[in-house]
ZATORNU-686033 format. One line per field, with one value per atom (N, C-alpha, C): residue in three letters; x, y, z; atom name. Coordinates in steps of 0.02 Angstrom, whole numbers, plus 32768, in hexadecimal, padded with zeros to 4 digits. Example, Ala and Ser with C-alpha at 12.3 -4.5 7.8 and 13.67 -1.06 7.14 Angstrom:
residues 2
type: (ALA ALA ALA SER SER SER)
u: (8294 8267 8294 8282 82AC 8285)
v: (7EE4 7F1F 7F5B 7F90 7FCB 8002)
w: (8186 8186 8186 8162 8165 818A)
atom: (N CA C N CA C)
end
This chain:
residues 64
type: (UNK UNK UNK UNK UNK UNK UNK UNK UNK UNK UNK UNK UNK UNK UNK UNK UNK UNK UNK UNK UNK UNK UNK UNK UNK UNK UNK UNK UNK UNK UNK UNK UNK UNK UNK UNK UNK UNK UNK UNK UNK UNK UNK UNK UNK UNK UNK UNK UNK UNK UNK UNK UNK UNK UNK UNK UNK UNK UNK UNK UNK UNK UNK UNK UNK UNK UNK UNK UNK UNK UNK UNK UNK UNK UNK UNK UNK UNK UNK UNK UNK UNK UNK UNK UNK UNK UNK UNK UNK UNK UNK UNK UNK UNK UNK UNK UNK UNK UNK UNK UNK UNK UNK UNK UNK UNK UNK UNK UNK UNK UNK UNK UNK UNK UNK UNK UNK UNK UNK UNK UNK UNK UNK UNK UNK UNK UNK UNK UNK UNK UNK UNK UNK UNK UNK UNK UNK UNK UNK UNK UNK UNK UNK UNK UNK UNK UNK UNK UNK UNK UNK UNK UNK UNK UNK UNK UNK UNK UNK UNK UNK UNK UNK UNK UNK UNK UNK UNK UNK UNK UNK UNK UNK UNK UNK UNK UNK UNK UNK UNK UNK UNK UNK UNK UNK UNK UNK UNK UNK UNK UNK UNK)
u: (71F2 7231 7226 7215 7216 7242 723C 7284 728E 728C 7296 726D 72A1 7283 7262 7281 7263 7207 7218 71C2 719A 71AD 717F 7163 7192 7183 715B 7167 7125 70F6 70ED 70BF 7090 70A8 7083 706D 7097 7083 703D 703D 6FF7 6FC8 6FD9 6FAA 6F72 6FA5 6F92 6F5C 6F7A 6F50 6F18 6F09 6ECE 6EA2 6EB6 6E9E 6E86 6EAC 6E97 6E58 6E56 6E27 6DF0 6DF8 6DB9 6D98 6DB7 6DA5 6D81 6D88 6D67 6D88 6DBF 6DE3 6DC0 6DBB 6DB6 6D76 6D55 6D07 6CFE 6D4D 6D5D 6D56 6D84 6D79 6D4E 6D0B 6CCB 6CB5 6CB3 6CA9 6C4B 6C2B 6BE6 6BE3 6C08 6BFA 6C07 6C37 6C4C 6C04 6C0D 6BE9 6BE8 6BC2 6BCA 6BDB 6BD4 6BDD 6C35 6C31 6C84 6CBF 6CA3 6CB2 6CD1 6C8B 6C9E 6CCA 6CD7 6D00 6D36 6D51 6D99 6DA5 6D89 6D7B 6D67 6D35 6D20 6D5A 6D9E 6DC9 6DFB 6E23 6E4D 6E81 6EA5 6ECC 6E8F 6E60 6E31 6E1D 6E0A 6DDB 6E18 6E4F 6E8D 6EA5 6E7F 6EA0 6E78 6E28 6E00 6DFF 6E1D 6E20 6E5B 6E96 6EC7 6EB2 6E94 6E76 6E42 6E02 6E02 6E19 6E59 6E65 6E91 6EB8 6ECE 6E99 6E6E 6E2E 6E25 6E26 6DFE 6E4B 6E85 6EBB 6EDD 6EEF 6F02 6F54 6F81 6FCB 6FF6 7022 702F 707A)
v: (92DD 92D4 92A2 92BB 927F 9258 9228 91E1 91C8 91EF 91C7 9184 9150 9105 90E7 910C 90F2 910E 9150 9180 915D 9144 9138 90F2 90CA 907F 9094 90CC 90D1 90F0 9126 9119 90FB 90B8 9076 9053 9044 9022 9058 908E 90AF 90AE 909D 909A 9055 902A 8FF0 8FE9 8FFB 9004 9026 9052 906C 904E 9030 8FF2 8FBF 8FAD 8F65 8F6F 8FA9 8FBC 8FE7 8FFD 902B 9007 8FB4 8F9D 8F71 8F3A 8EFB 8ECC 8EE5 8EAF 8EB7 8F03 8F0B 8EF0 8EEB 8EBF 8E7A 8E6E 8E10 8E1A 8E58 8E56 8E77 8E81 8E7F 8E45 8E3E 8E0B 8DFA 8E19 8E19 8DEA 8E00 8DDC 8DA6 8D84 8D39 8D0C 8CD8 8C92 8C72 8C80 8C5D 8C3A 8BF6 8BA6 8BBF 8BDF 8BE6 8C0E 8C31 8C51 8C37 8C04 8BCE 8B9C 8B92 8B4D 8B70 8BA5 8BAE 8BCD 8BDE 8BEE 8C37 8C45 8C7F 8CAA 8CA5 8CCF 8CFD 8D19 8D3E 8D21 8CE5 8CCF 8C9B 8C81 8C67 8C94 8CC4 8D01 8D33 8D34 8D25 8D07 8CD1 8CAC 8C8C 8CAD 8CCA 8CF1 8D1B 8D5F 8D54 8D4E 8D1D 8D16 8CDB 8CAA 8CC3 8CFA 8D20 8D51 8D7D 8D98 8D6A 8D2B 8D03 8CF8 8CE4 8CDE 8D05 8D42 8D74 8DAA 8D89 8D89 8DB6 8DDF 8DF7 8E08 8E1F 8E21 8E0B 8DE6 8DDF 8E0C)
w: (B4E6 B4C3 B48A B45D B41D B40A B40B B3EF B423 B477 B4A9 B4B1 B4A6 B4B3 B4FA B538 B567 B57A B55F B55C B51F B4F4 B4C2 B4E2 B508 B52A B55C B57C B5C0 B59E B568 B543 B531 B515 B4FD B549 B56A B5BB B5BA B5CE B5E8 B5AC B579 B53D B55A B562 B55E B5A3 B5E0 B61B B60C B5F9 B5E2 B5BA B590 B55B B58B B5B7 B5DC B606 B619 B659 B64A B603 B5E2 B5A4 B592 B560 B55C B533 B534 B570 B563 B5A7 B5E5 B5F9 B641 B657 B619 B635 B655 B64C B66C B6AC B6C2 B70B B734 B719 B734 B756 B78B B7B2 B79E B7A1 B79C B75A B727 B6E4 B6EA B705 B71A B744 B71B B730 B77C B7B3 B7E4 B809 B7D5 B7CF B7CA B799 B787 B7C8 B7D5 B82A B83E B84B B886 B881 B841 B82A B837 B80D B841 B88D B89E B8EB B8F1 B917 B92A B976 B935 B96C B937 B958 B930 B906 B91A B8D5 B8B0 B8CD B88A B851 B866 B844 B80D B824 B813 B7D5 B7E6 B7A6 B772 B78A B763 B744 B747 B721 B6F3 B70E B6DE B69E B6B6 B681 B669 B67A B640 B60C B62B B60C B5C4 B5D0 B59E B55E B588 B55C B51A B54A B51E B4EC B4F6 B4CF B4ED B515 B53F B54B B530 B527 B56B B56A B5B4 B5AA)
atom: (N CA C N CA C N CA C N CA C N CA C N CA C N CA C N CA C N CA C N CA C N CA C N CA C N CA C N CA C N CA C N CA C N CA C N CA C N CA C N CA C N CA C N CA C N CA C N CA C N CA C N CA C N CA C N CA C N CA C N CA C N CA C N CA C N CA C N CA C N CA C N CA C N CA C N CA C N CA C N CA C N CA C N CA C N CA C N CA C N CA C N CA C N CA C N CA C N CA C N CA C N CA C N CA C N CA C N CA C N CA C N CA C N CA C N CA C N CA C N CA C N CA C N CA C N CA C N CA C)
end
């Protein structure tokens, strides 16, 4: 349906998911690529690793 505003917005939403997870971004949350030392400093659990990823995706400019 062309002009429809809510399809052109899920549009862009799945544009963007695809972008995040097939791009430069999605390489943040490669766990392997991440620093050890750095792991460990925020904790080797699920909200550390968490908020590792976070904080790379900010990094790496990431739209919130």
């Amino acid at each position: 349906m062309p002009g429809d505003a809510q399809l052109a917005a899920s549009d862009q939403a799945e544009q963007q998911a695809y972008d995040l997870i097939l791009g430069d971004a999605g390489k943040v949350l490669t766990c392997r690529r991440r620093r050890t030392k750095l792991r460990t400093q925020y904790g080797k659990n699920t909200f550390g690793q968490s908020c590792l990823a976070a904080r790379r995706l900010v990094e790496k400019g990431v739209p919130t």
